[in-house]
DSSP file (Angstrom, degrees, kcal/mol; ACC not computed):
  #  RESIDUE AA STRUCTURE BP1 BP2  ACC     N-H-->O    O-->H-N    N-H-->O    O-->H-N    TCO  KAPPA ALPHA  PHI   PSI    X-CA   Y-CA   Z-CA
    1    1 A X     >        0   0    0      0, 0.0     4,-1.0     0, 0.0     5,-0.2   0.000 360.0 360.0 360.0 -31.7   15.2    6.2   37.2
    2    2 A X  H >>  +     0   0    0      2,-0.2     4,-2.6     1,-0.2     3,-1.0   0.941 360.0  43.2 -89.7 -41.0   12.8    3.5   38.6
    3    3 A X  H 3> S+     0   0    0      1,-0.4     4,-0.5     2,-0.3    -1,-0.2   0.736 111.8  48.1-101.7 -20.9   14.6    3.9   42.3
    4    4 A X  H 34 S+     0   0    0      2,-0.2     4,-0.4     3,-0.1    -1,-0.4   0.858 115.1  46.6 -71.0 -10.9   14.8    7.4   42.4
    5    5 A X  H X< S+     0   0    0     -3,-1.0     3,-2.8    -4,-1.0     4,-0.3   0.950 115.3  52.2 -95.3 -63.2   10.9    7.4   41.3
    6    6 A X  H 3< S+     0   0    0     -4,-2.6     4,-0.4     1,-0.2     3,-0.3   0.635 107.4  48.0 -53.8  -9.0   10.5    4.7   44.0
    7    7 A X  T 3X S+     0   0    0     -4,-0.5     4,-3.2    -3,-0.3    -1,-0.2   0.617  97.2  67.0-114.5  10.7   12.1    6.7   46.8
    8    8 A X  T <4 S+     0   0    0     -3,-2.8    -1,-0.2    -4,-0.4    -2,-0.2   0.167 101.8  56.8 -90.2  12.8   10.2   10.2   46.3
    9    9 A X  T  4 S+     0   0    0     -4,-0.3     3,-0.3    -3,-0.3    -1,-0.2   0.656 120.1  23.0-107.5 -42.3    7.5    8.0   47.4
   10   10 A X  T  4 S+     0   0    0     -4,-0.4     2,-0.6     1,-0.3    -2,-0.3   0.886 135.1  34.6-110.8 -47.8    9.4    7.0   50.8
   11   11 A X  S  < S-     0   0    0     -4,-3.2    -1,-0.3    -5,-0.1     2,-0.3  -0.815  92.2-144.6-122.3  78.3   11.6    9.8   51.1
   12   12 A X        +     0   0    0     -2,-0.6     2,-0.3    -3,-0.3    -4,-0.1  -0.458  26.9 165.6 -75.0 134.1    9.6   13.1   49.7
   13   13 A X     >  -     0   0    0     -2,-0.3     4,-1.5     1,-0.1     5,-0.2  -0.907  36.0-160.9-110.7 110.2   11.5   15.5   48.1
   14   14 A X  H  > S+     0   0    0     -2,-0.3     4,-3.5     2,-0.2     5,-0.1   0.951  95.9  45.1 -49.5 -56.8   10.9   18.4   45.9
   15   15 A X  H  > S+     0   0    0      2,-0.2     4,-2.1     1,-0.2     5,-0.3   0.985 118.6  50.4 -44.5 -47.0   14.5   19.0   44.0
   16   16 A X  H  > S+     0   0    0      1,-0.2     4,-3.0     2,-0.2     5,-0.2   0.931 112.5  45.9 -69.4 -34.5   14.3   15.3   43.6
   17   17 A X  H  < S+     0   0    0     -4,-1.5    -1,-0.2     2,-0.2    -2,-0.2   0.811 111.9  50.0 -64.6 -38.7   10.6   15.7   42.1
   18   18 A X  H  X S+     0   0    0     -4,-3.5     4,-1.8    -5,-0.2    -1,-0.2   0.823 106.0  55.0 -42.7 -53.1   11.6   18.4   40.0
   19   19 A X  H  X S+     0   0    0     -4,-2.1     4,-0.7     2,-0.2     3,-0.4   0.942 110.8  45.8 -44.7 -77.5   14.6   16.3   38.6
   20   20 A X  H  X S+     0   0    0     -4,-3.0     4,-0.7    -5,-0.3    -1,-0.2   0.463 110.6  57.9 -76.9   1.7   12.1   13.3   37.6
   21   21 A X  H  > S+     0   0    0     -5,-0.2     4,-2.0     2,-0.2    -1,-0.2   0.832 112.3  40.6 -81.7 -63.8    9.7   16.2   36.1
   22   22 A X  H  X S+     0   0    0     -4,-1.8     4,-0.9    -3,-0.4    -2,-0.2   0.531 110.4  51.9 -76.3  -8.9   12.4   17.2   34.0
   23   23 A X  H  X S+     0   0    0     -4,-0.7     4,-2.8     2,-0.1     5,-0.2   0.914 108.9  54.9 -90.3 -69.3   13.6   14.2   33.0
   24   24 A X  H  X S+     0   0    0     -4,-0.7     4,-2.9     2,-0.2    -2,-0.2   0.701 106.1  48.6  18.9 -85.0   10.1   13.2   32.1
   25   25 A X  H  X>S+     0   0    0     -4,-2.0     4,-3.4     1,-0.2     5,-0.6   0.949 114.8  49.5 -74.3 -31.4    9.4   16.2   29.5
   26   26 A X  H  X5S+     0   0    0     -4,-0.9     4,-1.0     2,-0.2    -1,-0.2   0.900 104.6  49.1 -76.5 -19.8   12.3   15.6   28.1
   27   27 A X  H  <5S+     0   0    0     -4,-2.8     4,-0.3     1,-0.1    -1,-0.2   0.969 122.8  45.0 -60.2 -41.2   12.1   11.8   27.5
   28   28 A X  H >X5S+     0   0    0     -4,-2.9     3,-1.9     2,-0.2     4,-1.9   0.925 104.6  51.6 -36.6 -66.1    8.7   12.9   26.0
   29   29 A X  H 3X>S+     0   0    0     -4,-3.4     4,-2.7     1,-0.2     5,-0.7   0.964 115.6  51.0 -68.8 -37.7    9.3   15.8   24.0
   30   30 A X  H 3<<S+     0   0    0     -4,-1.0    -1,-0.2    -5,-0.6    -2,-0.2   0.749 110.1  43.4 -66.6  -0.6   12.0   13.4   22.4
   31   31 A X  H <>5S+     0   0    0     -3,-1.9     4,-2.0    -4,-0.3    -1,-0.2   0.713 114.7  52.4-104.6 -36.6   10.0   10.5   21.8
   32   32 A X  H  X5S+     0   0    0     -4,-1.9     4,-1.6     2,-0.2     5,-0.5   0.870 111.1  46.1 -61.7 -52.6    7.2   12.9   20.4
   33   33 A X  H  X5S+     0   0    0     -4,-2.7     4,-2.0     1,-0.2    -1,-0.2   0.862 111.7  54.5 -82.1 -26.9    9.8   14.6   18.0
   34   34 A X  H  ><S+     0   0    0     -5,-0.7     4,-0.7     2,-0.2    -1,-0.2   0.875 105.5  53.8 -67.4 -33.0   11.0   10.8   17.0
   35   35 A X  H  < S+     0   0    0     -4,-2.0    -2,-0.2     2,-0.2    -1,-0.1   0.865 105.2  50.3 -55.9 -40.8    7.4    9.9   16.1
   36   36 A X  H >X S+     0   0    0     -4,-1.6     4,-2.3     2,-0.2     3,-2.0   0.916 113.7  50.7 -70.5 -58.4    6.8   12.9   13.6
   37   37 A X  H 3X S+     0   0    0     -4,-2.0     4,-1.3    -5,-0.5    -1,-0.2   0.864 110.2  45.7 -53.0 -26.9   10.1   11.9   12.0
   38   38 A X  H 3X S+     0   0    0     -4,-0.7     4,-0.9     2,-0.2    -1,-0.3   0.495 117.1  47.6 -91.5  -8.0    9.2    8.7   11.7
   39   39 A X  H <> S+     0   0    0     -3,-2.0     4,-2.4     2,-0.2    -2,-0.2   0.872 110.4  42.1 -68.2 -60.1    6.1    9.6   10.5
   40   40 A X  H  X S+     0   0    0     -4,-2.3     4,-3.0     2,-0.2    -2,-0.2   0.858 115.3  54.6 -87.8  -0.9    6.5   12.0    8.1
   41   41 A X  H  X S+     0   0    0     -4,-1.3     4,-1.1    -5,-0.3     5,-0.4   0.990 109.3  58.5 -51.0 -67.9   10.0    9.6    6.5
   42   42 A X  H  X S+     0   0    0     -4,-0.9     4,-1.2     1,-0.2    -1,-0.2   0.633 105.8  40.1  15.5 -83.4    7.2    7.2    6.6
   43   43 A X  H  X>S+     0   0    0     -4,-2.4     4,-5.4     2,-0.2     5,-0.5   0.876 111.1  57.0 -53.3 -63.5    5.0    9.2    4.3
   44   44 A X  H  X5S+     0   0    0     -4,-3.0     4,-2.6     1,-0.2    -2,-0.2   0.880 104.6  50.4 -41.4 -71.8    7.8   10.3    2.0
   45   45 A X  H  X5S+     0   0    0     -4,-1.1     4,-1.2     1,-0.3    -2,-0.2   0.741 111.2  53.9 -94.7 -39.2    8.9    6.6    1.1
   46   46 A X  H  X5S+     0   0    0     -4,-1.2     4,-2.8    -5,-0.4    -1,-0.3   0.950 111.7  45.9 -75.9 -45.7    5.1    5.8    0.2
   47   47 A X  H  X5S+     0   0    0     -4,-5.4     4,-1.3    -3,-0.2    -2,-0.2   0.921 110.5  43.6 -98.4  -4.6    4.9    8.4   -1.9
   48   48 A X  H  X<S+     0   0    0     -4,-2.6     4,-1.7    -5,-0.5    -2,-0.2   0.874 110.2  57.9 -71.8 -26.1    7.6    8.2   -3.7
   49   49 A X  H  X S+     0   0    0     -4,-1.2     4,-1.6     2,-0.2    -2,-0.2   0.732 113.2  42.8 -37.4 -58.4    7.1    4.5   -4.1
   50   50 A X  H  X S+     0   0    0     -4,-2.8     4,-0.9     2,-0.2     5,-0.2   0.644 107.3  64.3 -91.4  -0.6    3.6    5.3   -5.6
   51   51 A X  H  X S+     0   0    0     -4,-1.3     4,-2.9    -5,-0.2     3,-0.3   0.934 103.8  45.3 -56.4 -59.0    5.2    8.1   -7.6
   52   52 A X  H >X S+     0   0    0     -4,-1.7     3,-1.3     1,-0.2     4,-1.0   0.968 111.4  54.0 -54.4 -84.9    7.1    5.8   -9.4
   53   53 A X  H 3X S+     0   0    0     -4,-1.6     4,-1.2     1,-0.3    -1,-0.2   0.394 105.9  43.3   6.6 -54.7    4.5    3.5  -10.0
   54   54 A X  H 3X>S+     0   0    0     -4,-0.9     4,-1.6    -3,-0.3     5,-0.5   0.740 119.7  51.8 -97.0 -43.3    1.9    5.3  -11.5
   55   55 A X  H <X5S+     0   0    0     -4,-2.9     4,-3.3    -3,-1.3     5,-0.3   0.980 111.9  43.0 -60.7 -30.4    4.7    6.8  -13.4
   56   56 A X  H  X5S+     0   0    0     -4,-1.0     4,-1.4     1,-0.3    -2,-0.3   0.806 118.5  44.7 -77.1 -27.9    6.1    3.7  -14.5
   57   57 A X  H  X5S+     0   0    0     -4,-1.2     4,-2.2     2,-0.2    -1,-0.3   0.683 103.8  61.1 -76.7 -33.9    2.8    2.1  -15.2
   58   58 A X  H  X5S+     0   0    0     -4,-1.6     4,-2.7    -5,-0.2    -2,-0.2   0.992 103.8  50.3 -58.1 -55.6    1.5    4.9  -17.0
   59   59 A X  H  <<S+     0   0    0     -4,-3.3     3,-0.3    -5,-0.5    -2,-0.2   0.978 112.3  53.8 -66.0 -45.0    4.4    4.8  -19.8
   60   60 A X  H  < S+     0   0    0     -4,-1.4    -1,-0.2    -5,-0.3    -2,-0.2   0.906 125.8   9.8 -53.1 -44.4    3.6    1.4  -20.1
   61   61 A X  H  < S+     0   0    0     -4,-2.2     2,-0.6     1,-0.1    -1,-0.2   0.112 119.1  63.1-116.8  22.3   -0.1    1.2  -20.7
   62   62 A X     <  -     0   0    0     -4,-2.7     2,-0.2    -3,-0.3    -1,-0.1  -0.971  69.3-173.0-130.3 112.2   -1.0    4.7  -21.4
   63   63 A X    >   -     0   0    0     -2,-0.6     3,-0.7     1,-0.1     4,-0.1  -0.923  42.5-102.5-123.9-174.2    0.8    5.8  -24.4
   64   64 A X  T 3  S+     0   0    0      1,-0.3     4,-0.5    -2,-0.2     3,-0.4   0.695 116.4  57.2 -96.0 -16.1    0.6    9.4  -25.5
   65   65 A X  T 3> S+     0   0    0      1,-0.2     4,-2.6     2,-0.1     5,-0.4   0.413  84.4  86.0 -78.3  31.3   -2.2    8.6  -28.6
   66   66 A X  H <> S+     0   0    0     -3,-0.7     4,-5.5     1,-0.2     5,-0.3   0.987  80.2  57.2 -84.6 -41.1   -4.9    7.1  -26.2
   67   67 A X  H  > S+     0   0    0     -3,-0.4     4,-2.9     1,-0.2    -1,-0.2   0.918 110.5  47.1 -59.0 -27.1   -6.4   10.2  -25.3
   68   68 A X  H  > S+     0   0    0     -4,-0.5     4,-1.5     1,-0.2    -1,-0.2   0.833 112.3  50.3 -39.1 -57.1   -6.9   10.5  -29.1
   69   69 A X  H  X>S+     0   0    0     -4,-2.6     4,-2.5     1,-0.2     5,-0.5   0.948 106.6  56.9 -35.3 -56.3   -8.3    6.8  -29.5
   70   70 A X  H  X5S+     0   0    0     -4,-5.5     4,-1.8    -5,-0.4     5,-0.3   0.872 105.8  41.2 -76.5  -6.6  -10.4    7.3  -27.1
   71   71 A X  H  <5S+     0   0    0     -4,-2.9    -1,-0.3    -5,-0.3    -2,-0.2   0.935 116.4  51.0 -88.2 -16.8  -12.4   10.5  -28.3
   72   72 A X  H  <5S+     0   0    0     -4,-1.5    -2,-0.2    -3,-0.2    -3,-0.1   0.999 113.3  45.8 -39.0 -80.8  -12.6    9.1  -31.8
   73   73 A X  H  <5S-     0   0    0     -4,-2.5    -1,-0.2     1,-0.2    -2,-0.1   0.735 102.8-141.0 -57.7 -23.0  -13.9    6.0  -30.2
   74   74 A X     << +     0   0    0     -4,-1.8    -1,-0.2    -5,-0.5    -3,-0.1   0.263  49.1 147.9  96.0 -12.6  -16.4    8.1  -27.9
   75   75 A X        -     0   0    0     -5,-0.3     2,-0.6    -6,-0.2    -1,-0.2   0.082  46.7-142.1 -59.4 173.5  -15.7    5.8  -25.1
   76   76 A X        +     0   0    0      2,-0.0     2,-0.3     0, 0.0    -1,-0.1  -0.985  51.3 136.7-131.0 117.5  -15.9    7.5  -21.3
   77   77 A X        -     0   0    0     -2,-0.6     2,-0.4     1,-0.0    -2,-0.0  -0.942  39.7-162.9-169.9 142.7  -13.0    5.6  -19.7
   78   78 A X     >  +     0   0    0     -2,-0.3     4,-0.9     1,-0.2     5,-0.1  -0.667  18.4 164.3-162.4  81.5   -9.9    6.7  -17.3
   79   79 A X  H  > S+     0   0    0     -2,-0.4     4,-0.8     2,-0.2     3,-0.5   0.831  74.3  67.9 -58.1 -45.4   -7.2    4.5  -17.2
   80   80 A X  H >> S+     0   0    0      1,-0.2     4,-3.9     2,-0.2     3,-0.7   0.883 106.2  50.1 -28.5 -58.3   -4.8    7.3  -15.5
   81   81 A X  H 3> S+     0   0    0      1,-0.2     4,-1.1     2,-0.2     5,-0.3   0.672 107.6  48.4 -72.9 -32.3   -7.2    6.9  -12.4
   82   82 A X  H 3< S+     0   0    0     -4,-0.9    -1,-0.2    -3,-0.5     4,-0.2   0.412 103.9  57.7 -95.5  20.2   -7.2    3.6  -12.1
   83   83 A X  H <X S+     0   0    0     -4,-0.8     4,-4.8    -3,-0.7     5,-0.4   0.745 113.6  43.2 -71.1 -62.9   -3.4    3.3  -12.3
   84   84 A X  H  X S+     0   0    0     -4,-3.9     4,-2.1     2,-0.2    -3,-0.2   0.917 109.5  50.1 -69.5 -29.0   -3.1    5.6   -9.2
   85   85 A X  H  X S+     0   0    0     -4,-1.1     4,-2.1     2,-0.2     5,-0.3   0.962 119.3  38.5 -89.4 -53.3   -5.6    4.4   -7.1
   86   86 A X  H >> S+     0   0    0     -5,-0.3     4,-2.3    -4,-0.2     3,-0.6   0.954 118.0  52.5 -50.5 -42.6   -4.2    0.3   -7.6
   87   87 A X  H >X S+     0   0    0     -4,-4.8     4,-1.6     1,-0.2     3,-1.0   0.993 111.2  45.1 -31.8 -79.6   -0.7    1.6   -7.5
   88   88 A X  H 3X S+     0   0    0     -4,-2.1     4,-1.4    -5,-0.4    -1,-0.2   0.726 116.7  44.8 -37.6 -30.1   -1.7    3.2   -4.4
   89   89 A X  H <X S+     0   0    0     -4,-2.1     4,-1.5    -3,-0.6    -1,-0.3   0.831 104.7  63.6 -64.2 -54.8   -3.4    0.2   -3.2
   90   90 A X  H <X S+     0   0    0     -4,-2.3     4,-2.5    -3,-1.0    -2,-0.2   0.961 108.8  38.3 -26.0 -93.2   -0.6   -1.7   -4.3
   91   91 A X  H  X S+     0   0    0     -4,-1.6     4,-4.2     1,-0.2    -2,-0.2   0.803 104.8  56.2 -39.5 -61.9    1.8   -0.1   -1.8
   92   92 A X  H  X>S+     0   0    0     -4,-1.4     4,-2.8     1,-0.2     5,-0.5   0.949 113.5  47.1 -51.5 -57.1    0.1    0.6    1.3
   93   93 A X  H  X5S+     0   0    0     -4,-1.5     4,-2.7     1,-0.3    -1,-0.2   0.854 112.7  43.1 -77.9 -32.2   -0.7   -3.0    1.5
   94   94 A X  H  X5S+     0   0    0     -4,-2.5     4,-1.1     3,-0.2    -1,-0.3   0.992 116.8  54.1 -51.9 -75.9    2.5   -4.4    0.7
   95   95 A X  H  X5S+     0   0    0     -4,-4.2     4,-1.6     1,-0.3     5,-0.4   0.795 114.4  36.6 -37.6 -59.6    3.9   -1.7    3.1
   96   96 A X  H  X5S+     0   0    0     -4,-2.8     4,-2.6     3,-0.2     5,-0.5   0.950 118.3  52.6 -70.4 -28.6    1.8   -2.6    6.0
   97   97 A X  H >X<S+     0   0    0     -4,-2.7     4,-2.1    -5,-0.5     3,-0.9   0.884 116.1  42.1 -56.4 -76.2    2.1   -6.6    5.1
   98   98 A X  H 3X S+     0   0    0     -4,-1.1     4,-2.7     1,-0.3    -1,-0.2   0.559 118.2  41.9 -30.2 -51.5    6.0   -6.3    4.9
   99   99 A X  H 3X S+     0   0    0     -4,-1.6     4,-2.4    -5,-0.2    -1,-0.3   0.844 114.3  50.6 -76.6 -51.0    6.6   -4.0    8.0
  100  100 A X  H <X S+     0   0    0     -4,-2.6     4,-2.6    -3,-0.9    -2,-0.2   0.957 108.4  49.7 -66.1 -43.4    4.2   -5.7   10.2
  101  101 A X  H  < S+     0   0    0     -4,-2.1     4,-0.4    -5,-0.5     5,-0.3   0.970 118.6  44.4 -60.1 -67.0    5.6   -9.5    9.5
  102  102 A X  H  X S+     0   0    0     -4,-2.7     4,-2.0     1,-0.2    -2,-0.3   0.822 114.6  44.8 -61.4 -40.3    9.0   -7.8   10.3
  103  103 A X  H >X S+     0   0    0     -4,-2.4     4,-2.0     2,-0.2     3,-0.9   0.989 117.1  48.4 -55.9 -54.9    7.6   -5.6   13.7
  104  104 A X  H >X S+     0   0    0     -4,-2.6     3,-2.8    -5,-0.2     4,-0.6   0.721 117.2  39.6 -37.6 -92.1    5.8   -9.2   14.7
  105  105 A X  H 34 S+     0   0    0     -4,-0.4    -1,-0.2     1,-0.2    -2,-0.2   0.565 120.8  49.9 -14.7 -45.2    9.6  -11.3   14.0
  106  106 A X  H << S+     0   0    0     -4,-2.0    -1,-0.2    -3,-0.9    -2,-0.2   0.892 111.9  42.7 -78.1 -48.5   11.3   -8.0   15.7
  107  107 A X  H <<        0   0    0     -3,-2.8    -1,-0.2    -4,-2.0    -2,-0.2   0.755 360.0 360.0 -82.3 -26.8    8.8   -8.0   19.0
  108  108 A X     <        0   0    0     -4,-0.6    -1,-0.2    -3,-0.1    -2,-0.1   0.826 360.0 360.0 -74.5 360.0    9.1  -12.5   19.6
C-alpha cells in the first residue's frame, strides 16, 4: 500500500488513484463498523456486570420488609439508590483500571 501510495506521487495515475480511494473507504468503513462493535459489546458487559450487582446487593441488604420499617419508622432514606449508583461506580472504575493496566502492558 505505502509504495503504490508513494508512486501516484511520481508516476500519476488515475485507475491507480481510484484503487487507493477504494481501498481507503473500505479499510475505514471497516474499522468504523469494528469500533461500534466494540463499543456497544463494551456497554453490554458493563451493564450486565452492574445488573448483577445491584441485584446481588439488593437481596443482601435490602430485604423485602424494609420498605415497611422504614414508614413505621418515618425515616426518608433510599438504600436501592445508593446500591446502584456505588455498584455503578464500582464497575466503571474497576473496568477502566483493569483494561487500561492491560492496554498500557499490551502497547510496551
Amino acid at each position: 500500500f505505502q509504495k503504490r501510495y508513494g508512486n501516484l506521487y511520481q508516476q500519476p495515475s488515475l485507475p491507480l488513484f481510484f484503487e487507493l480511494i477504494r481501498n481507503w473507504f473500505i479499510l475505514h468503513i471497516t474499522r468504523m463498523i469494528t469500533y461500534v462493535y466494540e463499543f456497544y459489546v463494551e456497554d453490554m458487559f458493563l451493564l450486565h456486570w452492574r445488573d448483577h450487582l445491584t441485584r446481588y446487593f439488593e437481596a443482601i441488604w435490602v430485604p423485602n420488609t424494609y420498605v415497611f420499617k422504614m414508614k413505621e419508622a418515618g425515616k426518608l432514606d433510599n438504600p436501592d439508590q445508593r446500591i446502584h449508583v456505588d455498584t455503578a461506580n464500582f464497575v466503571t472504575q474497576t473496568y477502566s483500571l483493569t483494561f487500561g493496566v492491560m492496554k498500557m502492558l499490551l502497547n510496551l
